[in-house]
C-alpha positions as CSV (number, residue, x, y, z in Angstrom):
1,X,0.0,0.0,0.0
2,X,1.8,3.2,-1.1
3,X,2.1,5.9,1.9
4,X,1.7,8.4,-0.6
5,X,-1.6,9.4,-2.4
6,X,-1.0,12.1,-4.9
7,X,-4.7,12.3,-5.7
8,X,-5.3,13.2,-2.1
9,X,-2.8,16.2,-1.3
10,X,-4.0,19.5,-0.4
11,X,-2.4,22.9,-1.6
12,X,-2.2,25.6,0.5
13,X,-3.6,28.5,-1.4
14,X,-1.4,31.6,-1.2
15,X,-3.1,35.0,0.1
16,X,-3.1,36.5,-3.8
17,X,-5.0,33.0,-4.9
18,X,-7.6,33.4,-2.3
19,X,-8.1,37.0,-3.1
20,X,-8.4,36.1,-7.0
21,X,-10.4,33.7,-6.3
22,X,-12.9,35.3,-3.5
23,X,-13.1,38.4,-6.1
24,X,-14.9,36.3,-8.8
25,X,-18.1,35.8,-6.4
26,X,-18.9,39.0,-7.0
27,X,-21.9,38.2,-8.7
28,X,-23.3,41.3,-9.2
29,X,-20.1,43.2,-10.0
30,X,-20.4,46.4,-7.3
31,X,-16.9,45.6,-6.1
32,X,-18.0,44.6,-2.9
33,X,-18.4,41.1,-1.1
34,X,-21.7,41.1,0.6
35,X,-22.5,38.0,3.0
36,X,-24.2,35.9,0.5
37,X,-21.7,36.4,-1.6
38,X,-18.9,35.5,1.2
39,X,-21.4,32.3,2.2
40,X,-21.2,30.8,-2.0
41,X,-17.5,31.2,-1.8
42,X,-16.5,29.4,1.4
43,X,-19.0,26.6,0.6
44,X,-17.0,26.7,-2.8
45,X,-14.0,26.1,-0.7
46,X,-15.5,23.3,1.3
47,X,-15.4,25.4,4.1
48,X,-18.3,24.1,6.6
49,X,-20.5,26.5,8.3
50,X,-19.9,29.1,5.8
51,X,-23.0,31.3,6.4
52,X,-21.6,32.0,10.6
53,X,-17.9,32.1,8.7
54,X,-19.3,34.8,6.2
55,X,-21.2,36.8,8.9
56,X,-17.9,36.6,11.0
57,X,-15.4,37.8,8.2
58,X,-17.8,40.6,7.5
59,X,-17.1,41.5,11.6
60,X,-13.8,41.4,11.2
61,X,-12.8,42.6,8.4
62,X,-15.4,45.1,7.7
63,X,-13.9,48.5,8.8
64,X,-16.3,51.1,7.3
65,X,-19.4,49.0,8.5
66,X,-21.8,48.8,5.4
67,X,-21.8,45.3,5.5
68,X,-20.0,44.5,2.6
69,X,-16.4,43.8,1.6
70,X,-14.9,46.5,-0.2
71,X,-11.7,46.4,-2.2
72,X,-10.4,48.3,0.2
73,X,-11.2,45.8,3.0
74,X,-10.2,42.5,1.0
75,X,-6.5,42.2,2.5
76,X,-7.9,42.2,6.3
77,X,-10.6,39.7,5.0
78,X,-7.7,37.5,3.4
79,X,-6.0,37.7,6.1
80,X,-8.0,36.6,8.4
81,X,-10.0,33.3,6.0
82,X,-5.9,32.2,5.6
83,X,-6.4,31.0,9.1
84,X,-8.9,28.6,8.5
85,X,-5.9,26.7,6.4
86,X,-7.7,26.8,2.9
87,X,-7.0,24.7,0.9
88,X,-7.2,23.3,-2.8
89,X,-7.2,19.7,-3.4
């Protein structure tokens, strides 16, 4: 039995693949993130609970309050999914 599965390794995604890739759920292409939006993507990413991890990334990263990601706002949001250790397989 080989110790090694190669269809079964994970790839930590950088911070600058995460962003690209969080950016194209902007569905309705305002710029911003908005909680649904946030929810698609993390469920995307096989993240579970994705709706409380949406609602909490908007907390966190969500300086101006609005309730949205801005483009402004997407490094702290990075910053703060990376810890969740996301992953593409």
């Amino acid at each position: 039995m080989p110790i090694w599965n190669p269809r079964r390794v994970n790839w930590p995604l950088s911070e600058e693949q995460l962003k690209g890739l969080l950016k194209r759920y902007d569905t309705n292409g305002d710029g911003r993130l908005s909680r649904k939006e946030l929810k698609v993507a993390f469920r995307s990413l096989g993240l579970r609970w994705s709706g409380w991890r949406a609602a909490q990334a908007i907390r966190h990263a969500d300086a101006n309050g609005d309730g949205f990601i801005s483009k402004e706002e997407m490094d702290e949001l990075v910053k703060y999914a990376t810890r969740w250790g996301i992953s593409i397989a």
